[in-house]
C-alpha positions in Angstrom: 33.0 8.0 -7.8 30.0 9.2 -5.8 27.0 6.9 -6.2 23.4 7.7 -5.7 20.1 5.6 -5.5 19.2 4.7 -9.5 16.6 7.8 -11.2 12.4 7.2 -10.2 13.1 5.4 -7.3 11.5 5.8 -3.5 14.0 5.0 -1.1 13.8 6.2 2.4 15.9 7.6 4.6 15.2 8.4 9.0 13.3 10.4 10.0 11.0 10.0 6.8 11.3 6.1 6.6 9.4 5.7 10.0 6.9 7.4 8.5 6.6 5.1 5.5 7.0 2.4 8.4 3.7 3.6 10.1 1.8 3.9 6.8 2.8 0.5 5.7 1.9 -1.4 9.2 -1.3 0.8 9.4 -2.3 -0.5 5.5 -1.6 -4.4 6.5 -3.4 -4.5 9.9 -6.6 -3.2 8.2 -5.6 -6.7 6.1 -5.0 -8.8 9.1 -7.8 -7.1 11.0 -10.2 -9.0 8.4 -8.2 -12.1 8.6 -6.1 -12.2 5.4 -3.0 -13.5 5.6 0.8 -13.1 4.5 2.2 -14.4 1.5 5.8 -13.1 1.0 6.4 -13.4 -3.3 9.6 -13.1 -5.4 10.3 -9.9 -6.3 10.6 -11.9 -10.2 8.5 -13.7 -12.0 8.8 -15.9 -15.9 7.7 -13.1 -18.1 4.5 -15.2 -19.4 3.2 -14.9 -15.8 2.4 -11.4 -16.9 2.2 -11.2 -20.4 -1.1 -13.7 -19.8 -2.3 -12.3 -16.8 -2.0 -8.5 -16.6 -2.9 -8.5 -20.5 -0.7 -7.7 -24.1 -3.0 -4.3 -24.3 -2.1 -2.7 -21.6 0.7 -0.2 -21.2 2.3 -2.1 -18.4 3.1 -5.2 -20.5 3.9 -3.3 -23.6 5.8 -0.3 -22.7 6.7 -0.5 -18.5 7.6 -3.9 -17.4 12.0 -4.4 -16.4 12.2 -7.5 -18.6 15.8 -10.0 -18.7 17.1 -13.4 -19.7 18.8 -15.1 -16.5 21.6 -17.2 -17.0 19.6 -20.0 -18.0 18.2 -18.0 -20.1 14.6 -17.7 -19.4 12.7 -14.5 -19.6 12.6 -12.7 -16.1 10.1 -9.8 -15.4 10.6 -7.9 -12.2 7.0 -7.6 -10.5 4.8 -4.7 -12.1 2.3 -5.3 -9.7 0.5 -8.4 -7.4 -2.4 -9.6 -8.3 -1.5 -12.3 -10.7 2.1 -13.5 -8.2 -0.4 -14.0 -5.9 -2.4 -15.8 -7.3 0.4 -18.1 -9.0 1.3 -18.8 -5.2 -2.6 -19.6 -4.2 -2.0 -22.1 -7.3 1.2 -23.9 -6.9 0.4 -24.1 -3.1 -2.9 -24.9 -3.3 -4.8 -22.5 -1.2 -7.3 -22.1 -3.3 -8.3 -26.6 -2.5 -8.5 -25.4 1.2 -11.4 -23.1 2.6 -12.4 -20.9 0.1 -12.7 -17.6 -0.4 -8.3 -17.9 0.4 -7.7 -15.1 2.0 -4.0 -13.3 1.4 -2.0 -10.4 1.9 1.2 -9.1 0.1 3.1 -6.0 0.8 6.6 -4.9 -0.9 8.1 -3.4 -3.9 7.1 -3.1 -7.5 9.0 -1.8 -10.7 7.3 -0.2 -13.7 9.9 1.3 -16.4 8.1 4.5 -16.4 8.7 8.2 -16.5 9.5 9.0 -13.2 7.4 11.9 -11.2 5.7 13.1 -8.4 3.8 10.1 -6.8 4.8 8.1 -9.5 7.9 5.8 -9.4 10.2 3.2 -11.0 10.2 1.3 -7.8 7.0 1.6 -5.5 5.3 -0.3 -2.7 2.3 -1.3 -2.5 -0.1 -3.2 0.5 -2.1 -6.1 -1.5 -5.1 -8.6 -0.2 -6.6 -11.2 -2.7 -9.8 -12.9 -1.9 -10.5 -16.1 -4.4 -13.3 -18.9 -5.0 -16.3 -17.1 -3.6 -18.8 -14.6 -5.5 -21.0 -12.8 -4.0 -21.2 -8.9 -3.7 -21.0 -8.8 0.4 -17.6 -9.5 -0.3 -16.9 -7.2 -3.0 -18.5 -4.9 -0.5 -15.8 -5.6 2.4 -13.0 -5.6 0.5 -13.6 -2.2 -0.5 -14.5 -1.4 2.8 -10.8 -2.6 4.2 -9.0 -0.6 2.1 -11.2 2.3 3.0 -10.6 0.9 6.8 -7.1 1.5 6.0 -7.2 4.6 5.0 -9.2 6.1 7.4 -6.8 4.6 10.0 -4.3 6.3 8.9 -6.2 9.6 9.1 -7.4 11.0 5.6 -10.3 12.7 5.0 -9.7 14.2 1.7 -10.5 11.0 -0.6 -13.3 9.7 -2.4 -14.3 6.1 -3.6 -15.1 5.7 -7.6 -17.0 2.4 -8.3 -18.3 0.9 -11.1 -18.9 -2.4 -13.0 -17.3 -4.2 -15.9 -19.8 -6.2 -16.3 -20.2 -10.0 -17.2 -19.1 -11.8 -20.2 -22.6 -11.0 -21.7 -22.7 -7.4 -20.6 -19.0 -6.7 -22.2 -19.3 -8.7 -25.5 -22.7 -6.4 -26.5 -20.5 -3.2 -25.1 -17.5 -4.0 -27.1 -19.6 -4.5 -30.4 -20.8 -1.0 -30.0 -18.0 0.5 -28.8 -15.7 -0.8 -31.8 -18.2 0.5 -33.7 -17.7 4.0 -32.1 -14.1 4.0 -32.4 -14.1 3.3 -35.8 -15.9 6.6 -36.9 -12.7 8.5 -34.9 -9.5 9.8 -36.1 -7.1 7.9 -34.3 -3.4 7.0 -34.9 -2.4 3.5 -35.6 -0.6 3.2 -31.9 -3.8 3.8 -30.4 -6.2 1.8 -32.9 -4.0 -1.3 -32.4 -4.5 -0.7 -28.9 -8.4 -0.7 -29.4 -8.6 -3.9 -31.7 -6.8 -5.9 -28.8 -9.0 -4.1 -26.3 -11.2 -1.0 -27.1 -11.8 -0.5 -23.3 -8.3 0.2 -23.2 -8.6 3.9 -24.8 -10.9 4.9 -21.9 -7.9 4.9 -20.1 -5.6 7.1 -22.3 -4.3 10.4 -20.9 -4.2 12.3 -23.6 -6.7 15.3 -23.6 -7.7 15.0 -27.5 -8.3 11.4 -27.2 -10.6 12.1 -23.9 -12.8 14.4 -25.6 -13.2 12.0 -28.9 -14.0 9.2 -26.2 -16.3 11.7 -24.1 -19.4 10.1 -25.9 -18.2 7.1 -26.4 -21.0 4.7 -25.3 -20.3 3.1 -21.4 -20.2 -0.2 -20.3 -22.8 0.4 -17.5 -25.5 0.9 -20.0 -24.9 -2.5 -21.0 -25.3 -4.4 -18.3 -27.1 -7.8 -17.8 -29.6 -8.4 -15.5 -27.4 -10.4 -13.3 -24.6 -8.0 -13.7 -26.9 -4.9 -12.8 -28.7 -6.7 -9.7 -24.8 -7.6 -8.2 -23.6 -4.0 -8.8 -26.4 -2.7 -7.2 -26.2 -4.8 -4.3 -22.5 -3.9 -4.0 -23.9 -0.5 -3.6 -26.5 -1.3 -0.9 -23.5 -3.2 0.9 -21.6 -0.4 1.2 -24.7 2.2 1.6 -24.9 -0.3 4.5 -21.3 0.8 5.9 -21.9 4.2 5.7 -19.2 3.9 3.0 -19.5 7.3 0.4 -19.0 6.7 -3.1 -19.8 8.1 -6.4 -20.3 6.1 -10.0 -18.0 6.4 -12.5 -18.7 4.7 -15.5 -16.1 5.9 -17.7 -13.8 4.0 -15.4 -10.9 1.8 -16.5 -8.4 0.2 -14.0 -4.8 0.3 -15.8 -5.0 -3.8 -15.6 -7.0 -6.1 -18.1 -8.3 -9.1 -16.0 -10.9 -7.0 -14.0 -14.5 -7.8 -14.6 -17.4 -6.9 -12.6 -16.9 -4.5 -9.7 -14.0 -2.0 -9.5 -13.0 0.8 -8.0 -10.1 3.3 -7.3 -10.1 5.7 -4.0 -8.8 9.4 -4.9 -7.5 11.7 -3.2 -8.1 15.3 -3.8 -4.6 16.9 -2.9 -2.5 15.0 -5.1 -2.7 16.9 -8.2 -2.1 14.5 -11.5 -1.4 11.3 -9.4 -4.1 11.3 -7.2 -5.0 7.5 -7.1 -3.9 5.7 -4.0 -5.3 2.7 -4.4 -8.4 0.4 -6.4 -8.7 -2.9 -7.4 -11.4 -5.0 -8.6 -13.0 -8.5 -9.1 -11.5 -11.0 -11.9 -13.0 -13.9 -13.6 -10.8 -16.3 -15.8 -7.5 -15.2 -14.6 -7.2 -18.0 -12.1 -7.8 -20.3 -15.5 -5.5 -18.0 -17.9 -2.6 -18.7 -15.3 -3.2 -22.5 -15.1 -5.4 -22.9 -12.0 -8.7 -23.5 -11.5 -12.0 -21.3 -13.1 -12.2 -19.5 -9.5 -13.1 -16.0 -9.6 -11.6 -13.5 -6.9 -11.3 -9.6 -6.0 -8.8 -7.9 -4.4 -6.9 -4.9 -4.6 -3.6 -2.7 -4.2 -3.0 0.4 -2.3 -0.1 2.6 -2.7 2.2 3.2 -0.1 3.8 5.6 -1.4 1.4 7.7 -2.5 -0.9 7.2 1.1 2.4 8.7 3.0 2.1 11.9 0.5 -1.6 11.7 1.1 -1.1 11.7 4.5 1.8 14.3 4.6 -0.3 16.4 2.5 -3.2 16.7 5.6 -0.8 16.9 8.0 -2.4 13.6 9.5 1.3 11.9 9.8 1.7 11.3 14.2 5.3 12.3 13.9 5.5 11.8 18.0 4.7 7.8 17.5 8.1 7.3 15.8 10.6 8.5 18.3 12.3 6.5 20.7 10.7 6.3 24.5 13.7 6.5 26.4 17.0 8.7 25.7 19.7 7.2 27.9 23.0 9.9 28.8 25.9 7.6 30.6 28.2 10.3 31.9 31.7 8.7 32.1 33.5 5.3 31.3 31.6 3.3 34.4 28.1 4.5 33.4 28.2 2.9 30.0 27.9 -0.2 31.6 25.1 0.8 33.7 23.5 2.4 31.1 23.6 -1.0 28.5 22.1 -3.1 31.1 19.2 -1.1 31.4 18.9 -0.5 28.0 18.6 -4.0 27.6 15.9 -4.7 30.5 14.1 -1.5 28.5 14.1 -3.4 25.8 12.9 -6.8 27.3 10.1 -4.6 28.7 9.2 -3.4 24.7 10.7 0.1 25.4 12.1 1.7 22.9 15.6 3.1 24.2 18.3 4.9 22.6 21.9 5.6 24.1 24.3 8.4 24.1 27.3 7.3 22.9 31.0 8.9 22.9 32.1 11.3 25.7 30.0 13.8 24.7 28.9 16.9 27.2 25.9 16.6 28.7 24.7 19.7 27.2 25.5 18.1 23.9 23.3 15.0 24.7 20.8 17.1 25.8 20.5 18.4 22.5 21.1 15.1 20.6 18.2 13.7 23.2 15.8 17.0 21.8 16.6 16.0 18.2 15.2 12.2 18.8 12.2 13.1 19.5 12.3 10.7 22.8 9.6 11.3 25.6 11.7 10.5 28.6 15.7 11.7 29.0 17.4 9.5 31.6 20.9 10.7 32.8 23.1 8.3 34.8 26.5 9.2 36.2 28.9 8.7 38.9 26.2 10.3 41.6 23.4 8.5 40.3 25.1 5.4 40.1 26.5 5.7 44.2 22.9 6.9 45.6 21.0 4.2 43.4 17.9 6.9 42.2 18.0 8.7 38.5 15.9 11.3 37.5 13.3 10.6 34.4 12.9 13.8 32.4 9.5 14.2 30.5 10.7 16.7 27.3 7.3 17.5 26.5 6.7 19.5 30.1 10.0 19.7 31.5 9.3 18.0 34.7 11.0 15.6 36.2 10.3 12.4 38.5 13.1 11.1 41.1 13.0 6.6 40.9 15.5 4.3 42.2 17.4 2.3 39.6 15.7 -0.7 40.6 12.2 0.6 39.6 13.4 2.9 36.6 12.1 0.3 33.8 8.7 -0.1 35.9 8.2 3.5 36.2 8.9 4.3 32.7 6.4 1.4 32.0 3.7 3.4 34.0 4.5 6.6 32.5 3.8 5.1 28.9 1.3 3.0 29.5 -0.2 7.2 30.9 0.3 8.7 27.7 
């Protein structure tokens, strides 16, 4: 029997998975650039984790989460996505008794039992920060602006930043009562209106066309706003005016999670097609409480890997030169081996990235295995080089070549690197 990797998953393979490599490392150190730090979660969580934090409404509790009883018999949920794990952890470990705002960073897999398509998978991976126990809109403002960070790093261009507010408790409870009104004068079927009586924000985020254009004059949460709601939204916006950050208002937005309150927001990207978010997030009051911690609020976000590597492959931004190896090494014959793993392994100790030939291939054979690895330097040791002590270092971008003694190879290669 031939096995394959299970339906809707990304898995990657070389060369592609050095790819997914640099977009993941690139997401994180925009996180550890603003001093966030790593939390490493279980991939599983008690059910109830979820169910209470993410919210019963919302498609990924009722339709998408990979749900089991363990041996014990307790009710297991693989992680749909990282928010509230995270904050179990601040809880249980208590970070959030220490400095506040806590300041942490997840990055992994996540599992939604959904159908499976282009930028959209059954196991994805996503880059994470979470920033609890302080309000104030500067740092809604920066945590927008390190995901942008992130982003940017990586290269894209072609993506745009929707904001908008949720709102307070105030601002929502006068919303919802005219809202619900709204909803009741539609035609709606009795999936969607249970959907609405648990949370009638929730069918601003339906997909389907003719319940878009039912909701298209639905009234908007904006409108509703407090006083104290409006005047933090609108600093948020003079924050990020202030970073020369670009953003439009959307105010029909609705994040696919239902602890978010306040500001959210969701970056775009134009070349997508039908999956074109690649991140958002948001700030969240009560969920701290509703998972047994304290009434902190927080913000944070999630940024799809996944989807920022087709983002990125999409503008052609992806540095495929930064993945090869530095240094191809050729050993021709039994006794050059052994040369060739001891300076493979002072290479190494001098963080170059080396690669060796192995089996008694040709060197024209090499040579071509050496092309395909994309390394920036071809070293060829044999009998000759070994007895006269000097090697020649082959540059495989220009073709030239530079005679060294073996004693300064790893030095010279250092140079040549570090000239890049």
């Amino acid at each position: 029997m031939k096995f394959q990797a299970p339906k809707g998953v990304s898995e990657y393979v070389p060369p592609r998975s050095r790819a997914f490599e640099w977009t993941r490392d690139t997401l994180v150190s925009a996180a550890k650039h603003s001093g966030y730090q790593l939390v490493e979660l279980p991939v599983f969580e008690d059910t109830e984790l979820f169910t209470r934090g993410v919210g019963a409404s919302t498609d990924v509790v009722s339709k998408e989460m990979y749900t089991f009883e363990d041996r014990g018999g307790r009710s297991i949920t693989l992680r749909p996505e990282g928010t509230v794990g995270a904050l179990r952890a601040i809880i249980e470990h208590g970070l959030d008794r220490g400095v506040l705002p806590a300041r942490v960073f997840y990055v992994g897999p996540f599992f939604r039992a959904e159908r499976p398509q282009a930028g959209r998978y059954r196991q994805f991976y996503s880059v994470g920060i979470e920033a609890v126990g302080i309000e104030d809109p500067a740092l809604d403002a920066e945590v927008i602006a390190i995901a942008h960070a992130g982003f940017r790093a990586l290269g894209l261009k072609q993506f745009r930043l929707e904001i908008t507010s949720l709102g307070d408790a105030t601002s929502r409870a006068a919303h919802r009562i005219d809202l619900v009104k709204f909803i009741e004068t539609l035609d709606l079927d009795e999936a969607t209106l249970a959907r609405s009586v648990i949370n009638p924000l929730r069918i601003f985020d339906d997909k389907r066309e003719d319940i878009r254009a039912k909701m298209a004059s639905a009234p908007v949460l904006l409108d509703y706003l407090s006083d104290d709601s409006k005047e933090n939204f609108l600093a948020v916006q003079d924050h990020l005016r202030a970073l020369k950050i670009d953003f439009v208002i959307n105010p029909r937005m609705v994040r696919g999670l239902d602890y978010y309150t306040g500001t959210t927001f969701e970056f775009v990207h134009d070349l997508l097609g039908a999956q074109s978010g690649i991140g958002g997030g948001g700030r969240y009051s009560g969920l701290m409480e509703e998972i047994g911690g304290q009434n902190l609020t927080g913000i944070g976000f999630g940024l799809g890997i996944d989807r920022a590597l087709l983002a990125a492959e999409a503008e052609g931004v992806v540095p495929v030169s930064a993945f090869a190896s530095d240094v191809y090494v050729i050993p021709l014959g039994t006794p050059a081996k052994s040369h060739a793993l001891v300076i493979a392994a002072l290479m190494r100790e001098a963080n170059i990235t080396c690669e060796i030939a192995f089996g008694d291939r040709a060197l024209k054979s090499a040579m071509k295995s050496a092309d395909k690895s994309q390394a920036r330097f071809v070293v060829v040791l044999g009998e000759s080089e070994i007895a006269s002590g000097s090697v020649e270092i082959k540059h495989m971008e220009t073709g030239t070549t530079t005679s060294v003694t073996l004693t300064s190879l790893v030095q010279e290669l250092q140079n040549a690197l570090l000239a890049k």
